[in-house]
C-alpha positions as CSV (number, residue, x, y, z in Angstrom):
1,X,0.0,0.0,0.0
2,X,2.7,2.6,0.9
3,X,4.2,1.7,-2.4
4,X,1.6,2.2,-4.0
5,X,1.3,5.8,-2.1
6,X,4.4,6.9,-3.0
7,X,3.9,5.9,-7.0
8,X,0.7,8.1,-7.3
9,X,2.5,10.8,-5.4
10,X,5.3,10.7,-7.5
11,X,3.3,10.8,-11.0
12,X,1.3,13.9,-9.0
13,X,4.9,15.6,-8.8
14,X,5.4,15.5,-12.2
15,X,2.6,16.2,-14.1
16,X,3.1,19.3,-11.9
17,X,6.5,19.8,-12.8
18,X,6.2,19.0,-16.6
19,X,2.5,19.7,-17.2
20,X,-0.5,17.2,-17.8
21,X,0.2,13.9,-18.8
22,X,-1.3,12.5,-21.6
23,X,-5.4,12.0,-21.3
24,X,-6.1,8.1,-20.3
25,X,-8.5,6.4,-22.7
26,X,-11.3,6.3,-20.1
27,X,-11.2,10.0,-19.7
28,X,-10.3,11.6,-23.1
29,X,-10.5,15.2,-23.0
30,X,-9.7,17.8,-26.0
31,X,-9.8,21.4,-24.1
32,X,-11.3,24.1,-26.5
33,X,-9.0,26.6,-25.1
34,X,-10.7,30.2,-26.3
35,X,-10.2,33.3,-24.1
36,X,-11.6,36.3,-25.0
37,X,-11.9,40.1,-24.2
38,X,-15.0,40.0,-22.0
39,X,-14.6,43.6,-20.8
40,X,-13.3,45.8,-23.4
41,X,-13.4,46.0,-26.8
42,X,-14.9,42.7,-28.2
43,X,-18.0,42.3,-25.7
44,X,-20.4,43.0,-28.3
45,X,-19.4,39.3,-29.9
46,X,-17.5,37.6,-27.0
47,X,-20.9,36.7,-25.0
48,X,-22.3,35.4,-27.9
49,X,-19.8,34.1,-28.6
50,X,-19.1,31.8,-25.3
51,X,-22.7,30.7,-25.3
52,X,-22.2,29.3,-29.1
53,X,-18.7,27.2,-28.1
54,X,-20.8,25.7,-25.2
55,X,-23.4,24.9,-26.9
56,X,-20.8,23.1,-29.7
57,X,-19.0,21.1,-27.1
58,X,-22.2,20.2,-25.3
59,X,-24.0,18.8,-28.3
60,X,-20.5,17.2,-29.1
61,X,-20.2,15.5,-26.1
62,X,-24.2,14.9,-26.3
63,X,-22.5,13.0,-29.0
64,X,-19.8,10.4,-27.3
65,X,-17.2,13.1,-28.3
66,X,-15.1,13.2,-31.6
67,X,-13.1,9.6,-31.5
68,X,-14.3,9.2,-28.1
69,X,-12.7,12.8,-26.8
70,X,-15.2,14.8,-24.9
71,X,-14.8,18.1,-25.6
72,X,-13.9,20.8,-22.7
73,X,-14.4,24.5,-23.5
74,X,-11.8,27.1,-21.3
75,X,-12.1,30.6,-21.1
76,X,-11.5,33.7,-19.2
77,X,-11.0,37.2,-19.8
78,X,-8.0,38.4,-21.4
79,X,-9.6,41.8,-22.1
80,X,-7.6,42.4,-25.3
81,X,-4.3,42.9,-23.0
82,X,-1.3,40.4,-24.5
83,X,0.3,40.3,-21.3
84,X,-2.7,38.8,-20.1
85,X,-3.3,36.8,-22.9
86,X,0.4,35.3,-22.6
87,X,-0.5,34.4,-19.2
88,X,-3.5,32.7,-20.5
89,X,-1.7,30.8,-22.6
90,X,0.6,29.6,-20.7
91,X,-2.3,28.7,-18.0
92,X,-3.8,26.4,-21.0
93,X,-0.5,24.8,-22.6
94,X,-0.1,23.5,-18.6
95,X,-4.0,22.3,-18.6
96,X,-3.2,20.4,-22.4
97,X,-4.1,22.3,-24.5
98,X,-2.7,21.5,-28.1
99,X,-4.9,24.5,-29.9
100,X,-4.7,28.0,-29.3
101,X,-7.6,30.4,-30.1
102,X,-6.7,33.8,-28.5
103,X,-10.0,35.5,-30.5
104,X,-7.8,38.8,-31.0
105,X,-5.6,40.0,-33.6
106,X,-2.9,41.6,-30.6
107,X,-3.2,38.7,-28.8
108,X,-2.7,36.0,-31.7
109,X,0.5,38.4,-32.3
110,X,1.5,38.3,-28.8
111,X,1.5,34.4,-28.6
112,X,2.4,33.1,-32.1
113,X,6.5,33.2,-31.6
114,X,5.2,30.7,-28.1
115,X,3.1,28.9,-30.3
116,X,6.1,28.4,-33.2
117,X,8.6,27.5,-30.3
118,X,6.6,25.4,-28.4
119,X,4.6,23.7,-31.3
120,X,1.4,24.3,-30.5
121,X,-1.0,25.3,-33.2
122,X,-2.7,28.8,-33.5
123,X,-5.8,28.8,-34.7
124,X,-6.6,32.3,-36.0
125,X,-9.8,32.6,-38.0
126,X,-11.1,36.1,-38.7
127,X,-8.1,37.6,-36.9
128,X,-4.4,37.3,-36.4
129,X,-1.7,37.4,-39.3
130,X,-3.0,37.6,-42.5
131,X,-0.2,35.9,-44.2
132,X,0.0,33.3,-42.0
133,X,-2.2,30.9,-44.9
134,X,1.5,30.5,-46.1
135,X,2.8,27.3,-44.4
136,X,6.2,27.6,-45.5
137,X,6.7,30.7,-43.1
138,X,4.0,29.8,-40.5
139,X,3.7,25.8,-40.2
140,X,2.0,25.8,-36.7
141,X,-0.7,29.0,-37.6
142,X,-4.0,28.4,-39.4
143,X,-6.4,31.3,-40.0
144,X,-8.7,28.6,-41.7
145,X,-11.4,30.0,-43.5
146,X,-10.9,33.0,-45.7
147,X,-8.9,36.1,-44.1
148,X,-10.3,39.3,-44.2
149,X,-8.0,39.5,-47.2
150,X,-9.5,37.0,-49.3
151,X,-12.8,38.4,-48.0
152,X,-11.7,41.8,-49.4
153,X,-10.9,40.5,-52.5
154,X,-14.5,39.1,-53.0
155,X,-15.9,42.4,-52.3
156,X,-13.6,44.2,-54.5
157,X,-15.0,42.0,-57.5
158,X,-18.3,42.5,-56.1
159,X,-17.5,46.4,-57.1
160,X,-15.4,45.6,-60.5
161,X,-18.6,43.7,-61.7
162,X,-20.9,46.1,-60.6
163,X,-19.5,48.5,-63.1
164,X,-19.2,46.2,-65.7
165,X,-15.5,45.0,-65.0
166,X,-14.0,48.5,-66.0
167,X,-12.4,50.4,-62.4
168,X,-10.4,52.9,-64.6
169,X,-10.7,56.3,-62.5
170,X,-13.3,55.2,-59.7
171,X,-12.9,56.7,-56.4
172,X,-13.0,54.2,-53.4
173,X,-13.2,55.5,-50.2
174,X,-12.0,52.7,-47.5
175,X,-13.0,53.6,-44.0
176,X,-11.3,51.9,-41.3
177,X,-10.9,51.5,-37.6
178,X,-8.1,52.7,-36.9
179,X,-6.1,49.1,-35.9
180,X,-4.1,46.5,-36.8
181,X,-7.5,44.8,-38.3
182,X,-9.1,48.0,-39.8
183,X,-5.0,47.8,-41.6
184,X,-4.8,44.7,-42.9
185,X,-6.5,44.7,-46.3
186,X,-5.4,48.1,-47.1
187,X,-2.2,46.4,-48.8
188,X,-4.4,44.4,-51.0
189,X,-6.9,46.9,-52.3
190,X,-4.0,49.1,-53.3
191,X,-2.2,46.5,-55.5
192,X,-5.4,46.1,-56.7
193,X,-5.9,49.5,-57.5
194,X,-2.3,49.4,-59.0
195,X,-3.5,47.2,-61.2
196,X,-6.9,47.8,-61.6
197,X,-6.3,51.3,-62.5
198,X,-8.9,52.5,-59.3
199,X,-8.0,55.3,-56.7
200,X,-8.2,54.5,-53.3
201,X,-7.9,56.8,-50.0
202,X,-7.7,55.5,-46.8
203,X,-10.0,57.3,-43.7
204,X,-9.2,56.1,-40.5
205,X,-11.2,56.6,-36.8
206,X,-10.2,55.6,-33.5
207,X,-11.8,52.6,-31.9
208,X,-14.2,51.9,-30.9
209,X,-15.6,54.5,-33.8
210,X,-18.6,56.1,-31.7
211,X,-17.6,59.7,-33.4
212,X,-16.8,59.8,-37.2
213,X,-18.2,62.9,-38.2
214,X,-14.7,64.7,-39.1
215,X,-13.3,62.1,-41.2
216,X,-16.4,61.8,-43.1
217,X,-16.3,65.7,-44.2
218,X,-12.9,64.1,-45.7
219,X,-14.9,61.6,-47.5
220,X,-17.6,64.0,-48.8
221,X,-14.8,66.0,-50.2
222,X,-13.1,63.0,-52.0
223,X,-16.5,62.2,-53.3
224,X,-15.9,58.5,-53.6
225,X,-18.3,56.3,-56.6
226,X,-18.2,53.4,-53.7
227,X,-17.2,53.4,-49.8
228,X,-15.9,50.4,-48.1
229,X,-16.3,50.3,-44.2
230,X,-13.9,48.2,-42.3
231,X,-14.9,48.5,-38.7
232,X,-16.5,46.5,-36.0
233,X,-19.1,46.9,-33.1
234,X,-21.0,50.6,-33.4
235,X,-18.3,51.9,-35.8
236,X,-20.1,49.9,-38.6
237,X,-23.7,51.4,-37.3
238,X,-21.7,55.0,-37.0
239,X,-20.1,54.4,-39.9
240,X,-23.8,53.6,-42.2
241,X,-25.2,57.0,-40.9
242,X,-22.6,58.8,-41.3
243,X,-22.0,57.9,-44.9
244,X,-25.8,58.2,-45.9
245,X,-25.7,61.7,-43.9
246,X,-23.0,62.5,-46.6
247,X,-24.9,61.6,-49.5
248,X,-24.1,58.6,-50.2
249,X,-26.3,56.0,-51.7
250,X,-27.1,52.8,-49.5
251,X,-25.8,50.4,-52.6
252,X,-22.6,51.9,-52.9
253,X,-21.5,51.1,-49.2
254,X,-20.1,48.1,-48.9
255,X,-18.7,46.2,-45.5
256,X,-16.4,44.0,-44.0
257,X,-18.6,40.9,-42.0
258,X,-19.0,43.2,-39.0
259,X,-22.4,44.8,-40.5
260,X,-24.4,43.0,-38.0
261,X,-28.1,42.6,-37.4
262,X,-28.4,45.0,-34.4
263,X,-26.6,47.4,-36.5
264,X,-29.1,47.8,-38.9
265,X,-31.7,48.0,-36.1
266,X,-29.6,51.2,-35.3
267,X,-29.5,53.0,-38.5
268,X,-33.4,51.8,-39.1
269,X,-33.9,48.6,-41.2
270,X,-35.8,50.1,-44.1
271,X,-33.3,52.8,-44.3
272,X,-29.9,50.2,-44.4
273,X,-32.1,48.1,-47.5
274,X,-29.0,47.6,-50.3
275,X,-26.1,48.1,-47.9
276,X,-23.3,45.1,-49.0
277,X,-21.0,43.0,-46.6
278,X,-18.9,40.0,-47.5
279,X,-19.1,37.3,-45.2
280,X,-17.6,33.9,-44.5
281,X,-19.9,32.2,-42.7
282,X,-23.7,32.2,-43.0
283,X,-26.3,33.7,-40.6
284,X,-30.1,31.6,-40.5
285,X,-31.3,29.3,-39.0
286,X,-31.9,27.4,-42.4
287,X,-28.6,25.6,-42.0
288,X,-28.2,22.1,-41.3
289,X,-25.5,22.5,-38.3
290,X,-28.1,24.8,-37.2
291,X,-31.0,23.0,-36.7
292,X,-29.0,19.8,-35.0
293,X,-28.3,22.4,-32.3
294,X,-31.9,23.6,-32.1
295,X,-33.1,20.4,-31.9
296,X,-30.4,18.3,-30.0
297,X,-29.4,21.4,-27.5
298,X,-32.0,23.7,-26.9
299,X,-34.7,21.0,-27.5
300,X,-33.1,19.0,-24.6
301,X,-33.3,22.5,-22.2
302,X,-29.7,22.3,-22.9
303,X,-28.7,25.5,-24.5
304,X,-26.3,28.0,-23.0
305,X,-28.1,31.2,-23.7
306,X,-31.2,32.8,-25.4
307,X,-32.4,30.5,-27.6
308,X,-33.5,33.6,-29.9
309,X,-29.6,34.2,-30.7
310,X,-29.3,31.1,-32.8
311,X,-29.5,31.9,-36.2
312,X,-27.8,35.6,-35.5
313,X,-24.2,36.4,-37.2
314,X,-22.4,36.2,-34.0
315,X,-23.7,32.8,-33.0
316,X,-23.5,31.2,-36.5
317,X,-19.8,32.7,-36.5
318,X,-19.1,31.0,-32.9
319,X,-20.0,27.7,-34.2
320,X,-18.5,28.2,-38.3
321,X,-15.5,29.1,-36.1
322,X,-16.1,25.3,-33.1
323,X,-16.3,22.8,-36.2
324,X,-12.8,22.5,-38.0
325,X,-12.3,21.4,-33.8
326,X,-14.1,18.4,-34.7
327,X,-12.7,18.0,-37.8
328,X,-8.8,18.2,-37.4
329,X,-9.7,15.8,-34.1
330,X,-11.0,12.9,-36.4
331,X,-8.3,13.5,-38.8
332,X,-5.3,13.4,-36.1
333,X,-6.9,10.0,-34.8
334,X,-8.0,8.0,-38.0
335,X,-4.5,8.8,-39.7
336,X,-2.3,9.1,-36.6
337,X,-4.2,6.8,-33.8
338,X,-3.6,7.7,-30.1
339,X,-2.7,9.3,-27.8
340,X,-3.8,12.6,-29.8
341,X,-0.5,14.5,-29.7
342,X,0.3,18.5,-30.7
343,X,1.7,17.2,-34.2
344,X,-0.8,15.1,-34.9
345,X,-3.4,17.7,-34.5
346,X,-1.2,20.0,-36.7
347,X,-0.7,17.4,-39.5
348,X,-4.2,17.5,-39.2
349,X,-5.3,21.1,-39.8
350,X,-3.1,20.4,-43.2
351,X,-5.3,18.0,-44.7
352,X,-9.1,19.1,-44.6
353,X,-10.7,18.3,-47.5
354,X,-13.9,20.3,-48.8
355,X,-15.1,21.1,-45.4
356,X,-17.7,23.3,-45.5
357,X,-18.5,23.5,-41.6
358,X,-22.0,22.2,-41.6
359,X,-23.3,24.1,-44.6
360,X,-21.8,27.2,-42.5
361,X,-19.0,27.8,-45.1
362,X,-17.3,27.7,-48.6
363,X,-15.6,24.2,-49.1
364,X,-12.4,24.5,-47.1
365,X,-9.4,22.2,-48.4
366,X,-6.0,23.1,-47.1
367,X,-2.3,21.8,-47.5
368,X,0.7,22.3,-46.3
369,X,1.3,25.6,-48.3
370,X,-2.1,26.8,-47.9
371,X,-3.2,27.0,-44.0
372,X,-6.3,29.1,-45.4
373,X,-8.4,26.5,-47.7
374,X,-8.7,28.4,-50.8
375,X,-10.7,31.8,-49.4
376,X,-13.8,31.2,-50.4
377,X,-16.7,33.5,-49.4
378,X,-19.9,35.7,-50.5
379,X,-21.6,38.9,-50.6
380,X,-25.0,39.5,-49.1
381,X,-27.2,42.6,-48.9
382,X,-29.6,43.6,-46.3
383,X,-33.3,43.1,-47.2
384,X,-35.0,45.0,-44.6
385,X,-34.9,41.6,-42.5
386,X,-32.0,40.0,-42.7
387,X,-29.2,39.9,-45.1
388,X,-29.5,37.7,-48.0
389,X,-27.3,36.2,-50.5
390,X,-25.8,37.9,-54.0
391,X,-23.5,35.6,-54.7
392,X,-22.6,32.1,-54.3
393,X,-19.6,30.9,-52.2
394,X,-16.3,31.3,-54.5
395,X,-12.8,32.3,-54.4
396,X,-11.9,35.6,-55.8
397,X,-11.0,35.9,-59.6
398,X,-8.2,38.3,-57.8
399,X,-7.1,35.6,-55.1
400,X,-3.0,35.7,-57.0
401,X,-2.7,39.3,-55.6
402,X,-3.9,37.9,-52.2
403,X,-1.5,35.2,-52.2
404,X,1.3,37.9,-54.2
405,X,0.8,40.1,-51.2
406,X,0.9,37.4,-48.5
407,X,4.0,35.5,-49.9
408,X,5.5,38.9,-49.9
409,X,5.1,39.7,-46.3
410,X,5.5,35.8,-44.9
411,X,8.5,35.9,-46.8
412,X,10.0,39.0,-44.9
413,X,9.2,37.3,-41.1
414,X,10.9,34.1,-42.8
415,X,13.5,35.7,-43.3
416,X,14.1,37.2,-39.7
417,X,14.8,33.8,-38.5
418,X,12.2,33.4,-36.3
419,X,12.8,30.1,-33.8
420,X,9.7,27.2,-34.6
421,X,10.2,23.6,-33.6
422,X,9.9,21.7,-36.6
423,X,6.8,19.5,-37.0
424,X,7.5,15.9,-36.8
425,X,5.2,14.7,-39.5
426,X,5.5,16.1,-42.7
427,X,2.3,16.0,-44.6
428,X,3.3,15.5,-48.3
């Protein structure tokens, strides 16, 4: 007996000393490790949010789990502070995590050289680096899903064919928060405009955009033929009024995905009727990933919030953003078996094959040089109800000046020699 004693004591000591050991068969637990900014910034999506990834990993586990894994959601408050967010991470890479999700584009920035070092994957959809869907530079990131990049791209064609394919001298006024997200396109858009023969000024606002109303006199003056608004949270409301205030006509202002259902509550829903967004993941309730949660969650008294939030933008995103989880899980154990291992799941997230996240999504299909899936998405327009499609899901006829731009920029934080522990399968 005192042997015994002293052996559990011992394996107590270091699984404190070198962190969780790995998860016994009879107890197999996958940790959705996801902290958020519940305080600042982001708290217009992150409740939402958390009451979506709970209501994944409960109708998962409902399930028996992915390959018998029950799945365990952590979160906490990082309130958009990397410091905070390191600790965090740290916090979860001790607990076993193996997939980071930091939900914030200074935070994924803060973490990634940890992640790269300590071979953990990042998972960074609608946030983080966008030129981190090159592999080469970044094999343990994923943005999965098409960047805001790609997203941009779609929109921009959604323009060129609006005027029959011919840019030549246009005016595009892109109006940003004024952040490392609001940034990131703008290198795209002006290649594009390089080559599209378009002029494009940039406007930016502090966050989090409640007052506009000087920049816009800018935009007046520039008197652009189409606006693009790249904001989140009330900038995107602000940013609506503001720009039909000025004249301009509600079908010529176009959005990232952050033109949300609430906002056109606050710039009056017959008024926004015609305003454009791309999006990457689809809002209903018509969606088969959807109704399984209706019915397997909320019709078992199981749900995590408001029932009336299913269907919304931010919920549908929250679970579009929970099922590659699922998917890199299965993958990791059918190719690799068990113990699931950090490599495994990362060999993993580089062989998804025309996913398209329960009906949420364009068909993702990644590789080891694309940690994207192709950048498929769609524009939609708001009805007076909801937004509804324009397009299909597709890629971009202009996704080579993506990828030109992205290979450009990966290639530059190659170059620095960053430190990254190099993967130990190599998917070919």
């Amino acid at each position: 007996m005192k042997k015994i004693l002293i052996a559990v004591l011992s394996a107590a000591l270091l699984i404190s000393a070198f962190g969780a050991a790995p998860v016994l068969a009879k107890d197999k637990v996958f940790y959705l490790a996801i902290p958020q900014d519940y305080s600042k910034i982001y708290t217009f999506l992150s409740r939402v949010w958390e009451k979506g990834y709970r209501d994944y990993a409960t109708m998962i586990n409902m399930e028996g789990g992915v390959e018998g894994y029950r799945f365990e959601f952590l979160s906490a408050d990082h309130a958009n502070e990397p410091q905070r967010g390191i600790e965090l991470y740290e916090q979860y890479k001790k607990k076993g995590a193996m997939i980071m999700n930091m939900a914030s584009t200074p935070l994924a920035h803060a973490v990634l050289p940890r992640c790269m070092k300590d071979g953990i994957s990042l998972y960074t959809p609608m946030h983080g680096r966008g030129d981190a869907v090159i592999g080469d530079a970044f094999p343990w990131v994923f943005p999965l899903g098409a960047t805001y990049s790609s997203k941009s791209a779609v929109l921009l064609e959604y323009i060129y064919n609006q005027e029959s394919k011919n840019l030549k001298g246009k005016k595009i006024a892109y109006v940003h928060i004024d952040t490392a997200f609001g940034r990131e396109v703008i290198p795209v858009l002006t290649r594009l405009g390089q080559k599209l023969g378009y002029k494009m000024r940039t406007f930016g606002y502090p966050p989090p955009g409640n007052e506009q109303a000087s920049i816009w006199t800018q935009v007046r003056r520039f008197q652009p033929d189409w606006v693009i608004l790249w904001g989140a949270g009330i900038g995107q409301s602000v940013a609506v009024k503001e720009a039909l205030r000025n004249g301009i006509p509600i079908n010529r202002i176009t959005s990232c995905d952050w033109l949300l259902e609430q906002g056109m509550k606050i710039v009056g829903t017959e008024k926004a009727k015609g305003v454009v967004r791309v999006e990457g993941i689809a809002p209903g309730r018509d969606v088969p990933i959807i109704q399984k949660i209706l019915k397997e969650v909320y019709g078992a008294g199981k749900g995590a919030g408001d029932e009336r939030i299913v269907g919304s933008t931010l919920y549908n995103v929250s679970i579009g953003l929970s099922l590659p989880y699922a998917e890199v899980v299965r993958i990791a154990v059918k190719k690799y078996g068990e113990p699931l291992t950090a490599d495994k799941l990362r060999a993993a997230f580089e062989q998804i094959k025309d996913f398209n996240c329960g009906g949420l999504t364009a068909p993702i299909t990644t590789s080891p040089t694309d940690h994207e899936g192709g950048g498929g998405a769609r524009v939609s327009t708001w009805d007076g109800k909801q937004f509804a499609p324009l397009t299909g899901w597709h890629v971009s006829q202009f996704r080579d000046t993506v990828l030109e731009v992205a290979r450009e920029s990966a290639a530059k934080y190659k170059a620095a020699g960053h430190p990254f522990k190099k993967p130990s399968i190599i998917v070919k």
